[in-house]
C-alpha positions in Angstrom: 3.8 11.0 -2.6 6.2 9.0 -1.0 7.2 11.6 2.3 3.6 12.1 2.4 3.0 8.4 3.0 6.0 8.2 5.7 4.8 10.6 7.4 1.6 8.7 8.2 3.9 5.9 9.0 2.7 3.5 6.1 4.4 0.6 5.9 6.0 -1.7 3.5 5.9 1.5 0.8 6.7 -0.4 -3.0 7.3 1.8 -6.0 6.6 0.2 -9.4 7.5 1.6 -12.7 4.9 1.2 -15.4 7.1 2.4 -18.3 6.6 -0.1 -21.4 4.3 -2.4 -19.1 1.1 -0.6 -18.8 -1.1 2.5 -20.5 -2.8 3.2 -17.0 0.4 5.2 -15.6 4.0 5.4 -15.7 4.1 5.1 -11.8 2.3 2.4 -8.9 2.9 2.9 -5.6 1.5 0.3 -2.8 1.4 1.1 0.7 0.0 -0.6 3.9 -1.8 1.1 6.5 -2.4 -0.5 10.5 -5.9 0.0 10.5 -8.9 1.1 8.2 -8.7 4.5 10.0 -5.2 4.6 9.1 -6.0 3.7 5.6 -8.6 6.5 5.3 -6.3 8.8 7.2 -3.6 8.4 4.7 -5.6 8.8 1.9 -7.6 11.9 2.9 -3.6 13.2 4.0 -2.6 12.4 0.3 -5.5 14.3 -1.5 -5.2 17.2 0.0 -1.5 17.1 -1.1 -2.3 16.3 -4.4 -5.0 19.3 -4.7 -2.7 22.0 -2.6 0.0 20.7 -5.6 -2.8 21.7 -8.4 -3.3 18.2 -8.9 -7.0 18.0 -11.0 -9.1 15.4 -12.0 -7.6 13.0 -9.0 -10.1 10.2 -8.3 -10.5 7.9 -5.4 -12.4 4.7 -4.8 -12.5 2.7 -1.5 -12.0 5.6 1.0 -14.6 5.2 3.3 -14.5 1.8 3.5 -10.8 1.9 4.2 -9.8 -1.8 3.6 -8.6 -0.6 0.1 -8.3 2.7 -1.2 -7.8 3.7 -4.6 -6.1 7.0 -5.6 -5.7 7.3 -9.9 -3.5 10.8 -10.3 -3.1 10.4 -13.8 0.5 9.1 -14.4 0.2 7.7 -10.5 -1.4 5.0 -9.4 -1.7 4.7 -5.7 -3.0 1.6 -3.7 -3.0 1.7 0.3 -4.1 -1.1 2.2 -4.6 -2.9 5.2 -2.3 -5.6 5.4 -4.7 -9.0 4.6 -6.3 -7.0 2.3 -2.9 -6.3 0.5 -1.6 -9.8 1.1 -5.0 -11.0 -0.2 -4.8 -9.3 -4.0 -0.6 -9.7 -4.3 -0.6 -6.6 -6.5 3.2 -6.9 -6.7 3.3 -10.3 -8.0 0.7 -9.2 -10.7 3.1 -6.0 -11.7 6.1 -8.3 -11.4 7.7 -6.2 -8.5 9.6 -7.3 -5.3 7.1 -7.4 -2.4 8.3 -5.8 1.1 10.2 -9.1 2.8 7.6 -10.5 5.3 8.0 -10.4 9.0 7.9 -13.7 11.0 6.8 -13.6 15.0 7.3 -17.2 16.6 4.7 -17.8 19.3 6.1 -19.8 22.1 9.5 -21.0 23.3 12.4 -22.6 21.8 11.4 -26.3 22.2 12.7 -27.8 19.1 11.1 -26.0 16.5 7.8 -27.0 16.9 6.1 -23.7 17.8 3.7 -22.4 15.0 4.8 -19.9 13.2 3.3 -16.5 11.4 4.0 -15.0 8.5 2.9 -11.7 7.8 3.7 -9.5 4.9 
């Protein structure tokens, strides 16, 4: 599931092992898409892989929308978002994982620290 997500350039791609923590799956994986195109692009990309595997009984919620998409594979759990959206619900911090380390862009020019700064995970 993993390739399949790099190779529709998803970012920030986090693995989480259920074992011993939840009955829902043994496997979450959390990915960030660009856009809500991208999101939707991703996850269509993803389904088809899962059905051309023999992959039944896959379900998906949010796909049309594409500000969060929802893809329950049984023992995988697969959540792609946009990034506010994923920032937003912190998913990791719920499932006691590392999120992806943020990216900071400074806006304006090296005049004692006083430009704002963004965050963005």
């Amino acid at each position: 599931m993993t390739t399949s997500l790099d190779d529709d350039k998803a970012e920030d791609i986090v693995a989480i092992d259920l074992a011993g923590k939840s009955a829902i799956g043994d496997y979450m994986i959390i990915a960030t898409g660009r856009s809500q195109r991208q999101v939707s692009a991703m996850a269509d990309h993803l389904l088809r892989k899962l059905k051309d595997q023999g992959i039944d009984g896959v379900t998906v919620e949010g796909q049309s929308r594409g500000d969060w998409v929802l893809i329950d594979a049984g023992d995988i759990i697969v959540h792609l978002f946009r990034p506010e959206v994923r920032e937003f619900y912190g998913l990791e911090k719920m499932w006691g994982a590392t999120p992806p380390p943020s990216r900071t862009v400074r806006i304006g020019g090296e005049t004692g620290g006083t430009e704002p700064t963004f965050a963005h995970a």
